[in-house]
N, C-alpha and C positions, 0 to 999 in steps of 0.2 A: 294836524288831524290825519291827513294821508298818509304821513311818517310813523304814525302810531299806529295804521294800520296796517303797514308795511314791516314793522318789528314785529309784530302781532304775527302775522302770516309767517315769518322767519323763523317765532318761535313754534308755530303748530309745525312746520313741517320738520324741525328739529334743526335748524340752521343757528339757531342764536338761543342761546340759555334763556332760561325762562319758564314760566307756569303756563303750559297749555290752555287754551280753551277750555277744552274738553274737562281739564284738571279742574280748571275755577271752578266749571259750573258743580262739578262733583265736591271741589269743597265747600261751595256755598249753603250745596244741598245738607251736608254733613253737618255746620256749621247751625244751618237752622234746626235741625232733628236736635240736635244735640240740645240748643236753648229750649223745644218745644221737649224732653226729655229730665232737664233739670227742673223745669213750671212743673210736669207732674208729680216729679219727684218730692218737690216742697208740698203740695196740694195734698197728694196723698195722706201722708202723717194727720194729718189738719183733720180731713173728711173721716178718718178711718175711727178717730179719737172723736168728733163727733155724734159720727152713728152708735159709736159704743157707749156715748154717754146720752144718748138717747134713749136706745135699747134700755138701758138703766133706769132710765129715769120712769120708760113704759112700763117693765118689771115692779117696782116699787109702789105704781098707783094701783096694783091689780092686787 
């Protein structure tokens, strides 16, 4: 555990190859946007094609 924290530290300060800190938590962050990005993406079409078939269906009882 202390040796992994000792690589870790080696690679923030640029001593030893490797994904910074700073970089993980920026991909993690990217990472997640990206899968909360695709969930709308899908969602969208679904909802969109809903209310229009609603709308329709309001149209047609009037």
């Amino acid at each position: 555990m202390l040796n992994e924290r000792v690589k870790k530290a080696e690679v923030d300060r640029g001593d030893r190859a490797g994904i910074t800190t700073e970089m993980a938590v920026k991909l993690k962050a990217l990472e997640r946007e990206n899968r909360e990005l695709k969930q709308v993406n899908e969602i969208l079409p679904k909802a969109s094609a809903y209310f229009a078939q609603a709308e329709l269906d309001r149209r047609s009882k009037t």
